[in-house]
C-alpha positions in Angstrom: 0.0 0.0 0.0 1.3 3.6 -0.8 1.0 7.3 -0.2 0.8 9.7 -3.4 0.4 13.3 -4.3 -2.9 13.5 -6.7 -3.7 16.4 -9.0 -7.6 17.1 -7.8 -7.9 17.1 -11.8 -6.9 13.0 -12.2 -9.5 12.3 -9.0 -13.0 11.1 -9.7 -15.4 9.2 -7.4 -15.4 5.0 -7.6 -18.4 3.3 -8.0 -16.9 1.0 -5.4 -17.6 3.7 -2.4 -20.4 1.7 -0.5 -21.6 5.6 0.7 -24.5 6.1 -2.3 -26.3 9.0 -0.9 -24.6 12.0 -0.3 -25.3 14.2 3.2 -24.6 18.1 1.4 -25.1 18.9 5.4 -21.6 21.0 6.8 -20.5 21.0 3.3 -19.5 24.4 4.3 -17.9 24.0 7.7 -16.1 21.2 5.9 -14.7 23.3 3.2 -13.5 25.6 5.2 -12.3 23.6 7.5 -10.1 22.4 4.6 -8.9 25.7 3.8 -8.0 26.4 7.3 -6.4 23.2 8.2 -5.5 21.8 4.8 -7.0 17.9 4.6 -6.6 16.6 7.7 -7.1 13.1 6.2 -6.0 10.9 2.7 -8.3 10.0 0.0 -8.5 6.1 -0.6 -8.3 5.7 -3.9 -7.8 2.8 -7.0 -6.2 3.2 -10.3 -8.1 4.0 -12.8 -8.7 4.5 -17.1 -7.0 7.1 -18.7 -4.3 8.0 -16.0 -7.3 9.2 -13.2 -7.6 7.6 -9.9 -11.3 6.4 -8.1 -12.3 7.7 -4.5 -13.4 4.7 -2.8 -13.0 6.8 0.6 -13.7 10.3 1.1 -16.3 11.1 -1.5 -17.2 14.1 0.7 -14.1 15.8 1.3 -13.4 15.3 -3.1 -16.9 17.2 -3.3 -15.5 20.0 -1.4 -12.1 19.8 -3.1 -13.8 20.4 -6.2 -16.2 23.4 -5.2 -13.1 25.2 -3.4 -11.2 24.7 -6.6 -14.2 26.0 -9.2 -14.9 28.9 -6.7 -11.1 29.8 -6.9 -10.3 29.0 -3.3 -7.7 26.3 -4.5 -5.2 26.3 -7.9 -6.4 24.2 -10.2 -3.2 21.6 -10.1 -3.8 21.4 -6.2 -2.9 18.2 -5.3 -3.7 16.1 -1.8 -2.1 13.6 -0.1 -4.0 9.7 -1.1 -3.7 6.1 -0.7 -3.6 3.7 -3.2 -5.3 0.4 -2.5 -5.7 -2.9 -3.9 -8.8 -2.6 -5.7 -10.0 -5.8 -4.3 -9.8 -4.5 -0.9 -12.0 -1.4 -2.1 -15.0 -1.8 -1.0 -13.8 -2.5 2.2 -12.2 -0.3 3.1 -15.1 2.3 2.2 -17.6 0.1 4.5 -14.6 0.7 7.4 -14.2 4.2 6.9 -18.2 5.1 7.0 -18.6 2.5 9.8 -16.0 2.2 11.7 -15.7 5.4 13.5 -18.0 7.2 16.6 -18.1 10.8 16.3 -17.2 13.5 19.0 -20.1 14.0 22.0 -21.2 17.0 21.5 -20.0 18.4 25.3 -16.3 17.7 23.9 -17.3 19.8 20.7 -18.3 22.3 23.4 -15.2 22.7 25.5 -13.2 22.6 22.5 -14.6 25.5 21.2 -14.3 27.5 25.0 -10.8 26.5 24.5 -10.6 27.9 21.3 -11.6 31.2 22.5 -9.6 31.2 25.6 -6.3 31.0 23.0 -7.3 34.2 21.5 -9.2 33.5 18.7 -12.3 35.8 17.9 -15.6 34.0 17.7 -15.5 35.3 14.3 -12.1 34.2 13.7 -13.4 30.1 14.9 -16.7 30.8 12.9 -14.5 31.3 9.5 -12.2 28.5 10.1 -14.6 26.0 10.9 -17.1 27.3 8.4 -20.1 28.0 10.6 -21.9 31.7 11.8 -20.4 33.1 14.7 -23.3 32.8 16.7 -23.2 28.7 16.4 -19.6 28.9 17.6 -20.3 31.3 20.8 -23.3 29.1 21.6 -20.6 26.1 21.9 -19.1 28.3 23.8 -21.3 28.9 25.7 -22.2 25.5 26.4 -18.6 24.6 27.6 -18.1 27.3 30.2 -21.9 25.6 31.8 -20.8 24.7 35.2 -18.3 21.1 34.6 -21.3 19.1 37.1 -23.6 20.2 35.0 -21.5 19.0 31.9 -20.7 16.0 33.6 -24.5 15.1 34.2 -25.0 15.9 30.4 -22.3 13.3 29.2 -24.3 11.1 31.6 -27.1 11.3 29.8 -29.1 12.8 33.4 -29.4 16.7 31.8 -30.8 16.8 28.4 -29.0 19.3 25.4 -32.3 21.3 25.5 -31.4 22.0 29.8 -28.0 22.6 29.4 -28.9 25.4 27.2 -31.4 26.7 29.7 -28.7 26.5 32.2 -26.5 28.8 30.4 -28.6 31.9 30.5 -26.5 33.3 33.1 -22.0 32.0 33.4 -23.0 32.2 37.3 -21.8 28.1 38.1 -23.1 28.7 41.7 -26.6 30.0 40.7 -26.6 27.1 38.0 -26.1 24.4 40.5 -28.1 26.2 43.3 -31.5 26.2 40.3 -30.2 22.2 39.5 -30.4 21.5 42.9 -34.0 22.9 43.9 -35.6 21.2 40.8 -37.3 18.0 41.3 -38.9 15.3 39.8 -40.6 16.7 36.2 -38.8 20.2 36.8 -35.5 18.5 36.2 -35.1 18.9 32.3 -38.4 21.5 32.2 -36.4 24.4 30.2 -39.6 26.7 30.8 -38.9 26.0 34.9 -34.7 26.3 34.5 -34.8 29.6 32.8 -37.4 30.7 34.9 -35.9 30.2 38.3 -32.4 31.7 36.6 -34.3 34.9 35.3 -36.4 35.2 38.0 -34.6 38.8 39.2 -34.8 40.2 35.6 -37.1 42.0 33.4 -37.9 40.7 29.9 -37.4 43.2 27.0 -40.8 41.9 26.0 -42.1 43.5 29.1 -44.5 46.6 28.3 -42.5 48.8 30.6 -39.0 48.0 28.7 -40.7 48.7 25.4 -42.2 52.1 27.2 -38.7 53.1 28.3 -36.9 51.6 24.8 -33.9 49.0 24.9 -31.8 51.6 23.5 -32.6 54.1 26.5 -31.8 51.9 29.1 -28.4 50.8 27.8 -27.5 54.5 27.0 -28.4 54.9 30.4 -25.8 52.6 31.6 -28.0 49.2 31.9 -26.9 45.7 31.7 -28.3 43.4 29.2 -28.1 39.5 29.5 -29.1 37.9 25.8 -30.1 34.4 25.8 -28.1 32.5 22.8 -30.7 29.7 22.7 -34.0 31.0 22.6 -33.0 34.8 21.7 -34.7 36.5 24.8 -32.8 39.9 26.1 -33.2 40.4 30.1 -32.6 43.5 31.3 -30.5 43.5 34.9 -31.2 46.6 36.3 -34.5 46.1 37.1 -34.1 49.9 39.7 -32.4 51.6 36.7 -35.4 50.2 34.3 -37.8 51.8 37.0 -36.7 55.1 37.3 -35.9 55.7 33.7 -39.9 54.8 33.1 -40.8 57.1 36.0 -39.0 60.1 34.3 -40.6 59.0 31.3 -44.1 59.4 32.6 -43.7 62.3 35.1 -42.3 64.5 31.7 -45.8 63.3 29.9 -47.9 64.7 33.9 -45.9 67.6 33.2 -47.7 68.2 29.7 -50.9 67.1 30.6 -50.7 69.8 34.0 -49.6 72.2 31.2 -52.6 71.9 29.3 -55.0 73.1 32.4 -56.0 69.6 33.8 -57.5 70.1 37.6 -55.2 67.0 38.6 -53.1 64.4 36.9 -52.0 61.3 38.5 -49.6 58.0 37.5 -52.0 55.2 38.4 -51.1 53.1 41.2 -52.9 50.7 43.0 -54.3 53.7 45.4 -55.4 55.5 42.4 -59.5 55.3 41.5 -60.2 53.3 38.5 -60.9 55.0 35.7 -64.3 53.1 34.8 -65.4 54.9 38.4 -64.7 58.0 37.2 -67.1 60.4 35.8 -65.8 61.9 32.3 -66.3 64.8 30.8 -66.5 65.5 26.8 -64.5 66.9 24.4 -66.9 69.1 22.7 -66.6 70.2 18.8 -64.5 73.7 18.6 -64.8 75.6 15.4 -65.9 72.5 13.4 -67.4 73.1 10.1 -71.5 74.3 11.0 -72.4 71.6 7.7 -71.5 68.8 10.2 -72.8 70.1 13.2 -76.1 70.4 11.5 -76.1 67.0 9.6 -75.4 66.0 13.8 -78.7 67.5 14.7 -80.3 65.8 11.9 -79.4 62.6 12.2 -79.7 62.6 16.2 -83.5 64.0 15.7 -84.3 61.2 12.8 -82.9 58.1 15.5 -85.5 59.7 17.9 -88.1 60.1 15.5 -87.5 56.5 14.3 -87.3 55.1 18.0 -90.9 56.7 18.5 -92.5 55.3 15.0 -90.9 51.5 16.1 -91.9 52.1 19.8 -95.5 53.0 18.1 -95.3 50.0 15.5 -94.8 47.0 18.6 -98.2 46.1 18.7 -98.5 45.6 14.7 -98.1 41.9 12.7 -96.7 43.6 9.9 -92.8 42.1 10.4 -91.6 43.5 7.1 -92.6 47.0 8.5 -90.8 46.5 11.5 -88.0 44.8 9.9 -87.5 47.9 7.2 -88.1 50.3 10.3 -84.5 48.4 12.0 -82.7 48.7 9.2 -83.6 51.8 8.6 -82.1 52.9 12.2 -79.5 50.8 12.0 -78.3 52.8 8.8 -78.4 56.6 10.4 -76.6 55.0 13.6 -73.9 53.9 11.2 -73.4 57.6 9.7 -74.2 59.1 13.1 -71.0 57.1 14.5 -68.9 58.1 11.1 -69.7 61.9 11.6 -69.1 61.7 15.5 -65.7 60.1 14.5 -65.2 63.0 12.2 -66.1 66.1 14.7 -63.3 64.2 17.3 -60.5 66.2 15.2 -62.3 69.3 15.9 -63.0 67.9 19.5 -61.3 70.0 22.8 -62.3 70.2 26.2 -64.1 73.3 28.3 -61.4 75.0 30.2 -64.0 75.4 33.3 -64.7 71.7 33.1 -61.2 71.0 33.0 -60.4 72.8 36.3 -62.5 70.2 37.9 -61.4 67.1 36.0 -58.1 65.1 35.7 -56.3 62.8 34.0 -54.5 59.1 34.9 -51.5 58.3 33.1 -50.5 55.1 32.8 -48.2 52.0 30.9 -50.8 50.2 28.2 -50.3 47.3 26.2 -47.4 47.0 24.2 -45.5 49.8 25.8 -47.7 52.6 24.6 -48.7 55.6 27.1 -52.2 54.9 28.2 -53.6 58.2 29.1 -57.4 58.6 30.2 -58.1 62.2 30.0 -61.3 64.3 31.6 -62.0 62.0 34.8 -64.4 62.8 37.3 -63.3 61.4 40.5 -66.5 60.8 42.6 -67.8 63.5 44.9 -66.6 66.1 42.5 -68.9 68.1 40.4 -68.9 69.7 37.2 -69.0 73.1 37.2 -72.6 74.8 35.7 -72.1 75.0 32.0 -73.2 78.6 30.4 -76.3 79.7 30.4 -77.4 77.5 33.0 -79.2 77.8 36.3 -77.1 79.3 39.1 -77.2 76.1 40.8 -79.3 77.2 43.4 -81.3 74.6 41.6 -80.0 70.8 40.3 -80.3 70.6 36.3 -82.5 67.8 35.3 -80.5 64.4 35.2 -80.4 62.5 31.6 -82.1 59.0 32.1 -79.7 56.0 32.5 -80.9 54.9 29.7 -82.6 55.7 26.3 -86.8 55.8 26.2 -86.6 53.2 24.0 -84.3 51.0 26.1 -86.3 51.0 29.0 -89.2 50.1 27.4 -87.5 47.0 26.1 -86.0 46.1 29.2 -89.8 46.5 30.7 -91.1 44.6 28.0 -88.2 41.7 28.4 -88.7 41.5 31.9 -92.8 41.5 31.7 -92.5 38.3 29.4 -90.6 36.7 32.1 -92.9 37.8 34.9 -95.6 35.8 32.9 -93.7 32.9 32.3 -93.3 32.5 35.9 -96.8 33.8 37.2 -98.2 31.6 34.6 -96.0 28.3 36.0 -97.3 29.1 39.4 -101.2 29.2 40.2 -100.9 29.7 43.8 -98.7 32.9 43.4 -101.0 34.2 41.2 -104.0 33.0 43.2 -102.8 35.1 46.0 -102.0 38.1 44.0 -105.4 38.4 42.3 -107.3 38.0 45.3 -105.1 40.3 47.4 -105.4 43.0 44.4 -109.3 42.8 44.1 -109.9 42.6 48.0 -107.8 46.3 48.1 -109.1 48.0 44.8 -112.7 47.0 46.2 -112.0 47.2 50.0 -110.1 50.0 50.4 -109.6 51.6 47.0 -108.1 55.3 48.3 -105.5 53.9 50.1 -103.9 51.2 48.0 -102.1 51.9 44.8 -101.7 49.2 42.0 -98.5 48.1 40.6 -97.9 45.2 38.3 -101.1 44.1 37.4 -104.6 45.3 36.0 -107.1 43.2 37.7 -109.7 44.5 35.4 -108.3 41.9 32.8 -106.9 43.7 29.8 -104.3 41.6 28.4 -100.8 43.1 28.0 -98.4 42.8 24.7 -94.8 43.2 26.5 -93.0 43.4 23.3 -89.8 44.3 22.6 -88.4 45.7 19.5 -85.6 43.5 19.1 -86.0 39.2 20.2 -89.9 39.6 20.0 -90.2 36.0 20.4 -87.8 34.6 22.8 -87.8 32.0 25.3 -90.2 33.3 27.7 -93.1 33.8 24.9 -92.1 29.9 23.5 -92.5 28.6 27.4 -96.0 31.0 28.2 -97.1 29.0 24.8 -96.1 25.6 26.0 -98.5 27.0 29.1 -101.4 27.4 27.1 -101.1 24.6 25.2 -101.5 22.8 28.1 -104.4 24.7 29.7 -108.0 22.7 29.7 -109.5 25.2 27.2 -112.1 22.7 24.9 -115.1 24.7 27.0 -114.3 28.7 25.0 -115.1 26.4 21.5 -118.8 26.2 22.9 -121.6 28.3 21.3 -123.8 29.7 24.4 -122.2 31.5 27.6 -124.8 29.2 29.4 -123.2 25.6 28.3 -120.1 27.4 28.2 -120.2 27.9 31.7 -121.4 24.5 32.5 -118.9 23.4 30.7 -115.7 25.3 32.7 -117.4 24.2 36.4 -117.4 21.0 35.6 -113.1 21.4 35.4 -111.4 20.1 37.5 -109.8 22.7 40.6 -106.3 22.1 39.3 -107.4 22.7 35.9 -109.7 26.4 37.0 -106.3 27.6 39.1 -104.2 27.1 36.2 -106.5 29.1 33.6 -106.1 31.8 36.2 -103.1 32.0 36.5 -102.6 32.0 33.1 -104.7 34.9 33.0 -103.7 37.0 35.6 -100.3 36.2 33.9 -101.3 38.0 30.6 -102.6 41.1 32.3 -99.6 42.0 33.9 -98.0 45.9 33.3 -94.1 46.1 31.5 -92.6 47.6 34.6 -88.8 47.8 36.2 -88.4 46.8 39.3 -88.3 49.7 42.3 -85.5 51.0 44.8 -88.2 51.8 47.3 -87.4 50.4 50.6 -90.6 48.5 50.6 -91.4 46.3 47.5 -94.7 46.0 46.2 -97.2 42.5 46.4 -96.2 42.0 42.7 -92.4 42.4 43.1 -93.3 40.0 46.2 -94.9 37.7 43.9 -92.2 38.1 42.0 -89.5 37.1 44.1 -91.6 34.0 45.4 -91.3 32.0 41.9 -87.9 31.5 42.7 -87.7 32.5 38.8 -85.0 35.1 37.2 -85.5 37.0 34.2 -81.8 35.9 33.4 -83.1 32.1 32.8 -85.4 34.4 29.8 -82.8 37.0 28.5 -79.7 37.5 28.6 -78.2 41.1 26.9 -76.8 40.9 23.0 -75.7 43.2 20.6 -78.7 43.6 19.4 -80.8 44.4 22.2 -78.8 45.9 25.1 -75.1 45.9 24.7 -75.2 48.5 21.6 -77.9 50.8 23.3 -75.8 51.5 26.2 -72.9 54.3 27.1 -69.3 53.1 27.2 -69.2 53.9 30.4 -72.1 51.3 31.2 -70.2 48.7 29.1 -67.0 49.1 31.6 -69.5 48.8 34.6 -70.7 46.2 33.1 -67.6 43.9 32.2 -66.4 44.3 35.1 -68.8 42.8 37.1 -68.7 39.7 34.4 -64.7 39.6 33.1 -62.4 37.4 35.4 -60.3 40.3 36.4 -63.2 42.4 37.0 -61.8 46.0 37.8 -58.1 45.3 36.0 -60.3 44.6 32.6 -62.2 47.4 32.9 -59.3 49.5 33.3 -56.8 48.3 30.7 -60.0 48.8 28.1 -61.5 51.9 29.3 -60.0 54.1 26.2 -61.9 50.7 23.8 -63.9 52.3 21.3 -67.7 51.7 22.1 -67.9 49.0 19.0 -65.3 47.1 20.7 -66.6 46.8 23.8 -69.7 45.8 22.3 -68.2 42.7 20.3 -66.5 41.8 23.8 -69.1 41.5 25.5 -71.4 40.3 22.8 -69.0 37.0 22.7 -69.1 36.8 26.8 -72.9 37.0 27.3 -73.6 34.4 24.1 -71.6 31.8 26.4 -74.2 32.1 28.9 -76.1 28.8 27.7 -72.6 26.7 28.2 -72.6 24.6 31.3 -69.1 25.4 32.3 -69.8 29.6 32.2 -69.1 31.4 35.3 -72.1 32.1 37.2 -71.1 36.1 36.9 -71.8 35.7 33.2 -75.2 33.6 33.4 -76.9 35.5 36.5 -76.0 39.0 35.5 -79.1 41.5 34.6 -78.9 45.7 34.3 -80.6 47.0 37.2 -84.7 47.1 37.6 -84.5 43.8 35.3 -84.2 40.8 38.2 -86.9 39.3 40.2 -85.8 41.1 43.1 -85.7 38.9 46.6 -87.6 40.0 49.7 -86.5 40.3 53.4 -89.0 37.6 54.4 -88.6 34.0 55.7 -91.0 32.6 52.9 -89.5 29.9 50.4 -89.9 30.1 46.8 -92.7 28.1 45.7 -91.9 25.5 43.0 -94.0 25.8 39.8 -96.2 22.3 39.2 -93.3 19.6 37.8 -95.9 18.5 35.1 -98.7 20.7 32.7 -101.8 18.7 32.4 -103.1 18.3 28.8 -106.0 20.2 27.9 -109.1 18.0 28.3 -111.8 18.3 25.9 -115.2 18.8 27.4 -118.2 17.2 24.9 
């Protein structure tokens, strides 16, 4: 066997070389480990035709001889050390070079490179003679300066690669050891629990107050940043220096809020009151152009008008009308919102209101400065706007809600009311009787609420969910009522007919009855509730099992403020959602809580969420010892009377 010099030129690769699929993988690192070290080991090769020797061994490293020498990197008569064999001994002597060999662990690859570095070389310097990025060759080295138990345990096979990276967030071998030591059982290899405990003293750049304060800031400022080679997080270490820098930050924007006339200005802290407590004052339209201001006007006025001709249409059948009459409003609200978008630009606040008012300033998502500008703390008061009374006397308060609203809301919870009245005979029983006994009794002294005992039937109905689940249950009631007798010709038979029911069967029709004449109220504040609201309360019903609020007919006819009230007596965080969306445009807090109410039918939804009701709509209970009576567990069919 011998050793010759070989033109690359006169080397081509053997069909003999048992390797038949090439790996192109660290073609690079290999080539330029070539260039760097020259080739660290001989070809194998057999004569060949024409003067040319076959590679039997070392296919790979001829592949790389050839690129260097068509990209210039070599002469084109390099030639490179190779051993001639016995071409009957070829092929195995391929099979022992591709099998016969165990290639470096990984944790020796790792303290090479360290020692690499510690001999002066740049990262850079490794990266080019070894053909890789510099960032692979100071993650190696990285890896070999991990603490050597920690190294030791990863030869071992007891810390996995994915650990020992999590391990080398910080080159502090006592705080590596003291997190390897507190893990146990699942935590061992858990990279999410290694970094953790290791960056538990640090602030993510992620964080909304680094992104507030900027990256750049804080290391102009002096701060120490820690970058994580493996899953390229940046920790800041300064978590003080971090703090005051976002301090200054906001205390320069209180500065240009107290310059614009604001009564108070304050960062929000957990003392502070929550903006969705506050009170706000509006920006009002300054100098805006008088063509939008009027189209304003306009549009507000046709919403009312509409509101009164849909209010006025309830009772009708005619559901194209009323259908054409929604759409209708539906389209002015839309251009109402556009224009009142539009007249924001031109929007500023009243000086005099201002003097009273304040703002909170605050961090928001994503780093950006959340400011919440003309807050009313409670207590305070606005001042009298001009032209108004003196205040010697209280201006008139606007209604909580919209005409229209209300009506709905008495119309929704009437429905309910009937359900249940209708479900319970004995309840309604007592009501009737107890009404008619003090209209006829003692009819100066005794005011009627809830019900019209003179038997007109009521139409609670809304303008938005007509037919919901209350109307489909007081149906179900009916259907089951004994009611063959009405079909009779002759009040005479007729009323034959009816005494002959059964009790059951007369205390059911009358309840039904009284049901349908009951009046689309709210309920009261008074301190003492009336019979009906009694009544009421004794079903053991709630008008939340009937309605619950929708886009549609609540959530969109309600003041942002209301929305925030209202999410956070229903959002998991309660006060902390309403606060970091109390600048939300209206619209999105609408399709927030749209999505939270419609889960109210799902077993698993939080009770908050199922039970909740604006105020006036529950079945409000009374300070009395008397159990809710249970509505009859089956409806008796209706039993024809010949």
């Amino acid at each position: 066997m011998t050793y010759q010099q070989i033109e690359i030129n006169h080397l081509e690769r053997s069909p003999l070389n048992v390797r038949k699929t090439d790996s192109h993988a660290a073609m690079e690192e290999l080539k330029a480990s070539i260039v760097a070290h020259g080739l660290m080991q001989n070809l194998v090769v057999v004569p060949a035709k024409k003067g040319k020797f076959s590679v039997v061994a070392g296919g790979r490293r001829l592949e790389a001889l050839i690129q260097l020498r068509d990209e210039g990197k070599l002469p084109d008569d390099h030639s490179v050390p190779c051993r001639i064999a016995d071409p009957a001994e070829a092929a195995e002597l391929s099979l022992a070079e591709n099998t016969v060999r165990q290639a470096m662990h990984p944790a020796d690859e790792f303290e090479a490179f360290a020692a690499l570095i510690e001999q002066k070389l740049t990262a850079a310097q490794v990266a080019e003679r070894f053909g890789t990025t510099e960032r692979h060759v100071l993650q190696r080295m990285k890896l070999g300066r991990v603490a050597p138990k920690l190294l030791t345990a990863y030869r071992a096979g007891d810390v996995t690669l994915d650990a020992l990276m999590a391990f080398a967030v910080t080159d502090d071998h006592k705080r590596q050891l003291s997190v390897w030591k507190s893990l146990e059982g699942w935590q061992v290899n858990n990279v999410r629990q290694i970094r953790g405990k290791l960056t538990d003293t640090l602030t993510d750049a992620d964080d909304d107050v680094v992104k507030f304060v900027g990256l750049e800031a804080y290391r102009a400022a002096g701060g120490r940043v820690r970058e994580d080679l493996f899953s390229e997080d940046v920790y800041l270490e300064d978590s003080a220096l971090l703090e005051r820098l976002a301090n200054e930050k906001l205390d320069a924007e209180v500065e240009k809020l107290r310059a614009e006339g604001w009564g108070w200005v304050e960062i929000e802290s957990d003392d502070s009151i929550p903006a969705y407590r506050c009170g706000r004052i509006e920006a009002k339209p300054v100098d805006a152009p008088e063509e939008l201001l009027s189209l304003q006007s306009q549009l507000e006025v046709e919403i009312r008008d509409l509101d009164e001709v849909i209010e006025a249409t309830w009772e009708s059948e005619d559901s194209e009308e009323e259908e054409r009459l929604d759409t209708k409003r539906s389209e002015v609200q839309e251009r109402l919102d556009a224009l009142e978008e539009q007249l924001e630009t031109y929007a500023a606040f009243d000086p005099a209101e201002m003097a009273n008012a304040g703002c909170l300033v605050s961090i928001g998502h994503d780093g950006e400065l959340d400011l919440a500008r003309g807050l009313v703390k409670p207590g305070d008061h606005r001042p009298a706007a001009a032209g108004a009374n003196d205040g010697s006397t209280a201006a008139k308060e606007k209604p909580e809600f919209s005409q229209s609203l209300i009506a709905d809301l008495k119309a929704y919870r009437t429905q309910a009311a009937q359900a249940e009245i209708a479900s319970h005979p004995d309840i309604a029983f007592d009501l009737l009787v107890f009404h008619v006994a003090c209209d006829v009794l003692s009819p100066s002294s005794f005011l009627r609420e809830g019900i019209d005992v003179s038997f007109r039937q009521s139409y609670p109905r809304p303008s938005v969910e007509k037919d919901g689940i209350a109307t489909k249950r007081l149906e179900a009631i009916r259907e089951g009522l004994s009611l063959a007798w009405l079909e009779i010709d002759g009040e005479d038979e007729r009323f034959d007919a009816f005494r002959q029911l059964p009790d059951d069967d007369k205390r059911r029709i009358l309840a039904y009855s009284t049901a349908l004449t009951l009046k689309p109220s709210l309920a009261g504040s008074g301190e003492f509730p009336s019979a009906y609201e009694i009544a009421l309360s004794l079903t053991g019903g709630s008008v939340a099992e009937y309605w619950r609020p929708t886009k549609d007919n609540y959530l969109s006819r309600i003041t942002r403020e209301q929305l925030l009230a209202a999410g956070s007596e229903v959002m998991l965080s309660g006060k902390e959602w309403a606060i970091a969306h109390r600048d939300d445009k209206k619209g999105a807090l609408v399709e927030v809580l749209d999505t939270t109410f419609a889960a109210s039918g799902k077993p698993d939804t939080r009770d908050a969420i199922k039970n909740w009701l604006p105020k006036g709509m529950e079945f409000r209970a009374v300070a009395q010892e008397a159990e809710p009576i249970e509505a009859p567990k089956k409806v008796r069919k209706a039993k024809q009377v010949a």
